[in-house]
Every structure is written in C-alpha cells, then in structure tokens.
N, C-alpha and C positions, 0 to 999 in steps of 0.2 A: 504493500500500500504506500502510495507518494505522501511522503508528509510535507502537507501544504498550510496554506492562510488560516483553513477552514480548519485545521487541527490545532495550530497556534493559537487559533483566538479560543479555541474550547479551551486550552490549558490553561491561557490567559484570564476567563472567564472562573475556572476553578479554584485559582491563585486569590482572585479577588472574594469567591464566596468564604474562601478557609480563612482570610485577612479579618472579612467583616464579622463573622463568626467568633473568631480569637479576638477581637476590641471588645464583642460583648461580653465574650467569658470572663476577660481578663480584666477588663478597666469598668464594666458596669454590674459585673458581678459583686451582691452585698457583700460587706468586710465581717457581717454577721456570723457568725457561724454556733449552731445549736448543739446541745445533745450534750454539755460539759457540770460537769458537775459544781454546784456552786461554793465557794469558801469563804471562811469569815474567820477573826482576828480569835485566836484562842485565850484570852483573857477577858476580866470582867470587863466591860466599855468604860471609857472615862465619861463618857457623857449617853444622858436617859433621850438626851432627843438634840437635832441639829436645826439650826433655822440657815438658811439660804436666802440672801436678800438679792437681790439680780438689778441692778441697773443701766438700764436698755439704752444702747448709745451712749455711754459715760467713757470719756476722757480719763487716762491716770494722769499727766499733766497737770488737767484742770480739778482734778479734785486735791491733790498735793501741795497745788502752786502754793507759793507765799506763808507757808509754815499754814497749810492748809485751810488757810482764811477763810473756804465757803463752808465748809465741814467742820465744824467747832463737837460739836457733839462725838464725830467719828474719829475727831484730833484725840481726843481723853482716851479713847482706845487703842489709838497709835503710841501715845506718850506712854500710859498708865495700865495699862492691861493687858495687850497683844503683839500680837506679829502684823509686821504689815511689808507692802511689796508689789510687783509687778505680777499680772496675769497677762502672759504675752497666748494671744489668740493665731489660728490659722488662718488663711483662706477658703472659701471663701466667708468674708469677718460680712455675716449674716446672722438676722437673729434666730432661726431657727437651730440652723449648725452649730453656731457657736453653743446654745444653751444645750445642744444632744452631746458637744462636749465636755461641756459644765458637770451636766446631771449623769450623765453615760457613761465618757469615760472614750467616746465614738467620735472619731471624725470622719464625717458627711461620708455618706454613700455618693459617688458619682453621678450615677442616674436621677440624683433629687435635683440635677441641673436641670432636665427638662420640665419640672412644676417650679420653676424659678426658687428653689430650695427652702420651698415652704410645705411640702409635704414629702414620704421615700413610701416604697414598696412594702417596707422589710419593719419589722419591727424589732426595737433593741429593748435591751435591759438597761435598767434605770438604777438609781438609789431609792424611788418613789415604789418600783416593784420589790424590793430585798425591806423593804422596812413594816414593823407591824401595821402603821397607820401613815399617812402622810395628809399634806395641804397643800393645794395653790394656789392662790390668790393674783389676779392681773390682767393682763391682754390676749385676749380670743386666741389671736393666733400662736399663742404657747402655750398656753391655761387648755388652751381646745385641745390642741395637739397630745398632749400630754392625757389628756383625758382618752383619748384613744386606744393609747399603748399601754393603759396599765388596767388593772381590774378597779372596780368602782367601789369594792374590798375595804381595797387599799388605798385609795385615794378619792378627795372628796375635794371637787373642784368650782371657785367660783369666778370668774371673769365677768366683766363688763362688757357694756353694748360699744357696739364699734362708733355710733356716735359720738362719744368720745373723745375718739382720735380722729380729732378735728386740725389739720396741716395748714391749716390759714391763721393761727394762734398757737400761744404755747399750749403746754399738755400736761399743764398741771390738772385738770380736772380729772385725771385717768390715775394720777395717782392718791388724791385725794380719796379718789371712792377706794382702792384699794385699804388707805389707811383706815377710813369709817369701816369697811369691811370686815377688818381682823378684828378691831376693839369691838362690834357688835357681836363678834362671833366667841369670844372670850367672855363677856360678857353675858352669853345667852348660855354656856357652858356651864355656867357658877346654877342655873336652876333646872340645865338637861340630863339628868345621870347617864345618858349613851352617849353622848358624847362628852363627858365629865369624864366618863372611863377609858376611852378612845386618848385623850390628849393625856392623862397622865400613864400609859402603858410605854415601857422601855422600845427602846429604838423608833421613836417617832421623828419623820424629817417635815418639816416646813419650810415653803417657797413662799417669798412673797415677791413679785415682779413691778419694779416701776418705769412704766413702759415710757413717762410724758418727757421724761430725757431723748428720747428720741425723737418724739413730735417735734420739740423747740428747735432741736438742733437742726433738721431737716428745713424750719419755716422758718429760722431768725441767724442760723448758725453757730458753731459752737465755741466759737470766741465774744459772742455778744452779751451782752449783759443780763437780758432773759435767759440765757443756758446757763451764768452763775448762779440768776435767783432760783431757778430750776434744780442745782443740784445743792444750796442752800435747803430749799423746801424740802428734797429730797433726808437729808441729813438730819433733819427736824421732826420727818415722819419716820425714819429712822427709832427718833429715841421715845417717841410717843410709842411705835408698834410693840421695842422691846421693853420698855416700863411698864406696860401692858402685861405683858409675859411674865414678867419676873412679877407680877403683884399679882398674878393667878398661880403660879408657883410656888407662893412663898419666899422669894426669893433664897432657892433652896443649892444654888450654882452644881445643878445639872446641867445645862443649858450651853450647848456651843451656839456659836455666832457666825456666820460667814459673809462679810459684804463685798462684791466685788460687781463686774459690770461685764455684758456679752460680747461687746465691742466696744470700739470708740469711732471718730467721724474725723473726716478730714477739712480742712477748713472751708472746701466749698461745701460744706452739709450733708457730705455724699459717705457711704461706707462699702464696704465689698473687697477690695485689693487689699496691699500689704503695707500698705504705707503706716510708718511706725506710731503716728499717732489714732490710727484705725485697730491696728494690733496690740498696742498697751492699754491696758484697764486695770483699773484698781483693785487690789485685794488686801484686806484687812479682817483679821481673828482674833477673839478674842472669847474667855468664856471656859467653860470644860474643860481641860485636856488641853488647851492651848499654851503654848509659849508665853512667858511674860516678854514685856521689850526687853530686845538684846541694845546692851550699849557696849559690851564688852570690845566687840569686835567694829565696830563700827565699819563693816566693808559691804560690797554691794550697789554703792553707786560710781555710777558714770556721768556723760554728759546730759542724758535725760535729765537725771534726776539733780544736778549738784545747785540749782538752783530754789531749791525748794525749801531749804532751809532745816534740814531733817538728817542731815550728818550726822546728829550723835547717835539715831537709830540706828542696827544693821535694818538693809533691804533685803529685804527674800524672794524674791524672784520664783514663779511658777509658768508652768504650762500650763494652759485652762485646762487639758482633760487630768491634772493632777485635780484638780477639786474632788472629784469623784471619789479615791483612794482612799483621801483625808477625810471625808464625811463617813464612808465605812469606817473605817480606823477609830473614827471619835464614837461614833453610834455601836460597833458592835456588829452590825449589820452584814448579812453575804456582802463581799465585792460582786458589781455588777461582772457578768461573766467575759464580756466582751470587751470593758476597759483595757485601753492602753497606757493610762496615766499611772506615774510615778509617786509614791507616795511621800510628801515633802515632810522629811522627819523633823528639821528646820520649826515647822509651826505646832510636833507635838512636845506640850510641859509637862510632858509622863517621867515614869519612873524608864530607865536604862531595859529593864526587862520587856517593858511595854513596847515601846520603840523597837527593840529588834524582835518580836511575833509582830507588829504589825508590818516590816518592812519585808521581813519574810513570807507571810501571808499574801503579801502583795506578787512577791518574785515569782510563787506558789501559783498564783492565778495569773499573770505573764504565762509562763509555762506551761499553763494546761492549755491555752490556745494553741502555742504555739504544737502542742504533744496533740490536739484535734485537727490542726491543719495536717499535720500529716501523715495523720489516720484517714484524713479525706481524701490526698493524694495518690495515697500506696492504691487508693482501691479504682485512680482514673490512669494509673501510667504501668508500666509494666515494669522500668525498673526506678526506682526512687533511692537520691541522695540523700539523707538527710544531713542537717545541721550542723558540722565538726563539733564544735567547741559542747555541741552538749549533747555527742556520742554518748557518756556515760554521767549523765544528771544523773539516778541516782545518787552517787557518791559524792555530788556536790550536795541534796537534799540531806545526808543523812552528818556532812561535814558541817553543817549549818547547824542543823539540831543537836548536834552535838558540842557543840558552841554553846550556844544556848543554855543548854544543860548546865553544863559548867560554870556558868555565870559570865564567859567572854564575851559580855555583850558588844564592846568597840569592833572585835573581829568577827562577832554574827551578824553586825548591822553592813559591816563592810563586805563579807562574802554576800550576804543578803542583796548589795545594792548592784554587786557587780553581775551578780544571775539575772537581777531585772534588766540591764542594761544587753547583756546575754539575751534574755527572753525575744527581747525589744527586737533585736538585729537577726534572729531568729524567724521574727512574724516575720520581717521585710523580707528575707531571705525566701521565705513561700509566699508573701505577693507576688516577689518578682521570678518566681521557677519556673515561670513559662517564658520568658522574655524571650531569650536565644529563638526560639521556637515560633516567637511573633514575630521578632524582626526580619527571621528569615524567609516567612512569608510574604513580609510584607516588601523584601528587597528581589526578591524571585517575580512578588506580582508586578514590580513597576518594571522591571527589565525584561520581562515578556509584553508588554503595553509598551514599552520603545522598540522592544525587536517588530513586532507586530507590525506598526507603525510604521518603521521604516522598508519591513518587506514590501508592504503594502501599496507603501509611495515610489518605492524604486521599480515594481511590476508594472504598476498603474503608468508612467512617465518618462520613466524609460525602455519600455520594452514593450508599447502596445503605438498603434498612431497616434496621430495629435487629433482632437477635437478641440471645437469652438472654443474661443477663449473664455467667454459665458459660461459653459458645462465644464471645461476645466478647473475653475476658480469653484462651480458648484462641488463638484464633486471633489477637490483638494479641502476644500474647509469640511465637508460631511465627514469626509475618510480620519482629519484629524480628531474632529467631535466623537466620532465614533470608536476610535480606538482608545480616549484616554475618559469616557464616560464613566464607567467601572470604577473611577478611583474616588 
C-alpha cells in the first residue's frame, strides 16, 4: 500500500485526538483524589472550637500601614496576644479559590476556569466537613458555595441577599448584616438548648466573611479613603463579633482566633494575577494554642513590610493553604484529606510535644496522598516509578515516632518537616508523571501538521499544472487552514 497524504493526515489526525485527550487527563483532571483515610493530631486539642474571620479583598499593606492605624482593635492582638504575618495567596487570587484554599487546604481545580472560578465539578474536603459542628456567616457566593459541599449536619449556613452588594457605593452594608447576624445568633442560643449544645461541643469551626472590603475596593479603590474606613469598620466589627463570643463563653480561653483576608487588589480595583499587593493578605492569631508575640527574634521583614513600623515583632509569613493544617492542629479535628498546606509550627504556643504530633500528623496526611496517587497509577500504567526518596517511608514513619517517644522533640519536629516537604515534591512528582508522554505527543502532533503541510503544498504546486490565479490563492489558503485546524 502507497503511503500517501491520505495516511498522513489520519496519523496527523490521531496525534491531535491523543494530544487533546492527555490536556484533559492531565491538566483538567480534579487534584481530588478519594478513598484515603482520614487523620487527626493524637493529642488533647488546645482549642474546643476555631473562629475564621475572612476578609474579602483586604490589603496586608493596608491593614499594617502606619503601626497599623486602621486596625487599632487587631493592633492589641499583634502587640499583646499573637502571631501575626503575611498570607501570601496563589493565582488565580479569586474569591472563590482562594477561600477552597483557606478552608481546604486545595488549590483551584483547572477546569473551574470555565465557570469563571466560581463554581468546580469535584467536591473537596473542608475543615467545615472534619468538625463536629460548624458556621458561616457572609456573601452568597461563598456562604452558598460552601453550603453545597458539606452536609447540613455539619454546617449551618446564613448569607445575605445579593442586594447588598451594591458596586456603585461602599459595602459596608454587607458586613454590617453579617455582624447583627452573629450577635443575634449568640444571642438567641442563651434561650435555644439545640443549638446551646451544638456551639458548646469540642471541635467547632466558625467563618464569618466580610465581603464589603471588596465592594469598596472594586467602586472607590483601595488606596482611597473609603477602603480605610472600610477596613477601620471592619476591625470594629471584629471586636464586637469576638466580645460576643467570649461573653457567651464565659470567657473560658478555649477559643482560637484566625483573621486574615482571601486576596488583596491592585491599585486599579482589579484582582486575579500575581501582582504582590493582590497576593499579600493579612494574617493574624491569637487565642488557644496560639503563639504569644515573638520579639525575641525580630526577623521576617523585608521591603514590604519595613515601613510599617512593626520591627520589634517577628513576621511569620504563611501560605494561605497552611491555614487549613493550623485550624486542624488547634481544633483536634481530621486534617482535610486532600490539603497541601504546611503546618506553621511558628503560630503554635503549645507545649514541644504538641508541636511535633501535630507536624507529624500533618507529614502523615502529605503522605497518604501522595501513597493514593500511586495506588491510582500502578492500576492505569503497566510499569510504575515510584518516588526515590520515599522508596522506604516506612522507616522514616517509625524514625519519627521514635523521636517522639523519647522526648527528641527538636529532631521529631525537624524529621517531621522534612517528610512534609518530601511529601510535597512527591505529589508534584505524580502530577507531573505523564509529562514526557504529553509533550511527546504533542511535539509528534505539530511535526506531522508541518510535514503534512508541506507535502501537500509541494504536490499541489509543484508537481501538478498551474490554475487561475483566483483558485490558486483559493485553494493555497484552504490547504493551509486545513492542515493546521486540528491544533
């Protein structure tokens, strides 16, 4: 048989179905993965319940500036209570993403690019699903979302009407109703005994979201003096919601505190890209289990931060999907199964023992992704590499625990953190185990779409007569359209 045009372009043809086929396997396939068993911190918890404050579109910059001039309530916490620091966010710095990797532990599914990344496919684990009871209070589009994924069990959700969020004005009204929300709801607890029993059961998390930092910023920008009174109001409703708390409490210092923000905005109003005042947000703890201020060490700033007037603090610096780690860690609670966050030993004021089960625990559930990825792979390839460095994890598990034991907590927390970092380069290592395998298709399909191409055009023009110059031009532009459509 003559292998001709007609053969080429079927190969050519096939090259591109096996191309488009491996983009979806590989790059829009969820980062989800089921069927692992969940784990949680084997000590008593330092803290009976966590509150998560979320501030939508919040600047670390702006909440810092000036020895923290808009924040005066959330200064007393930096100065006199906590840990405070950078929550450097990913792309895309959206509120959706960002908060699945606040609360999750997940960064974005790919495919939630096609619903402009306000909704995915795939449902993840939470801290809101690992905890006895939970709360969120805020903006539809999280408060909804969130209502979706978890059982209604476990979480008991109330947001506001989208009216609202009104972008021709700031957006303090959207958190105003949040703040009357919680203190009605604490309030109406003192005479409902199901829910009187519900708030005081161990490992409770509560979210409260204040969305109208992002209305302002969007409608006035976030250099403007509405986005300080904005995150002034914010810090206000802050010490109202947790006064609240703590005088339903007893003020009994179970209680962790989490205030940090999902993004920040760039100075024309806009967020999404990597620009570093988009990706820095404020994080500050304090409460439970928390760190008191470090002055000892005073390290941690740079040029971000050296104007702010906050040098005798250390900065502690996180990744937003470490929030997730920390919140198990202080509650008690499974780690969500699917986290990739690091657990920032930095903001726990535990005891030495505490600290190395919780960062082991963490390394523990790194690991079992990475030990179900390629349980998934052995059963789609016929010969499977796995991982070098953690050929024989065993014997790193049982070198930890035995640390442990003994009381070497400095060298359990450090084996501990090097296995998570192990774990880490691990997953990437089976994200990326089909690459070879992609690229090569994809460098096979464009070199048969040129060879193609040019058979095509060197048969067609030089080897056949000439026609009009009309049908020549026609048919020289179809033949090119045609051979490189496919891509």
């Amino acid at each position: 048989m003559i292998f001709n045009n007609v053969h080429l372009l079927i190969i050519v043809i096939l090259f591109h179905v096996v191309y488009i086929l491996s983009i979806f396997d590989i790059y829009f396939k969820s980062p989800i993965v089921h069927g692992m068993e969940p784990i949680h911190i084997n000590v008593t918890p330092a803290a009976k319940r966590v509150v998560v404050i979320s501030g939508d579109g919040l600047r670390g910059d702006r909440t810092f500036e000036n020895q923290m001039i808009h924040t005066p309530y959330l200064k007393t916490k930096v100065f006199n209570e906590g840990t405070w620091g950078i929550s450097h966010t990913r792309v895309p710095t959206e509120t959706r993403p960002c908060h699945l990797a606040m609360l999750g532990g997940v960064y974005e599914d790919p495919s939630a690019v096609t619903k402009q990344w306000r909704m995915s496919d795939f449902n993840f684990d939470t801290v809101f699903n690992e905890s006895s009871y939970s709360l969120g209070f805020g903006a539809p589009d999280i408060i909804g979302i969130l209502q979706r994924s978890i059982s209604s069990e476990k979480f008991e959700s109330y947001y506001f009407n989208n009216k609202l969020e009104d972008f021709s004005k700031d957006g303090t009204a959207s958190d105003i109703w949040v703040r009357d929300q919680v203190i009605s709801f604490f309030d109406g607890a003192k005479t409902d005994a199901s829910r009187n029993e519900k708030l005081r059961r161990d490992k409770v998390v509560f979210f409260y979201h204040f969305n109208g930092l992002d209305t302002t910023g969007h409608a006035f920008l976030p250099q403007s003096e509405k986005y300080a009174e904005n995150i002034e109001l914010v810090d206000s409703l802050v010490k109202e919601v947790v006064e609240k708390m703590e005088d339903f409490y007893g003020h009994d210092n179970q209680t962790a505190y989490i205030f940090t923000g999902d993004h920040g905005m760039s100075p024309a109003g806009n967020h999404g890209d990597g620009e570093t005042v988009v990706t820095s947000t404020p994080f500050i703890a304090w409460g439970a289990g928390i760190q008191k201020p470090i002055k000892k060490y005073k390290s941690g700033h740079d040029d971000f931060s050296k104007d702010w007037g906050l040098d005798e603090y250390q900065r502690v610096d996180i990744e937003q999907a470490d929030i997730t780690p920390l919140v198990a860690a202080l509650n008690g609670i499974n780690f969500p199964i699917n986290s990739v966050g690091l657990l920032p030993v930095n903001y726990l004021g535990t005891s030495e023992n505490y600290k190395s089960e919780a960062v082991f625990t963490n390394a523990k559930q790194l690991l079992n992704i990475y030990l179900k990825k390629v349980e998934i792979k052995k059963e789609q390839v016929f010969y499977f590499k796995p991982y070098p460095p953690l050929s024989e994890y065993e014997q790193i598990l049982t070198k930890i625990e035995t640390l442990i034991k003994e009381g070497n907590h400095e060298a359990a927390q450090e084996e501990s953190i090097k296995l998570q970092h192990t774990s880490l380069d691990a997953i990437r290592y089976m994200q990326h185990y089909d690459w070879s395998y992609l690229m090569t298709v994809v460098i096979l399909g464009y070199t048969g779409s040129i060879i193609y191409s040019l058979t095509f055009t060197i048969k067609t023009y030089c080897f056949q007569k000439k026609k009009k110059g009309s049908n020549l031009r026609k048919q020289f532009y179809s033949t090119s359209l045609y051979s490189f459509r496919f891509d």
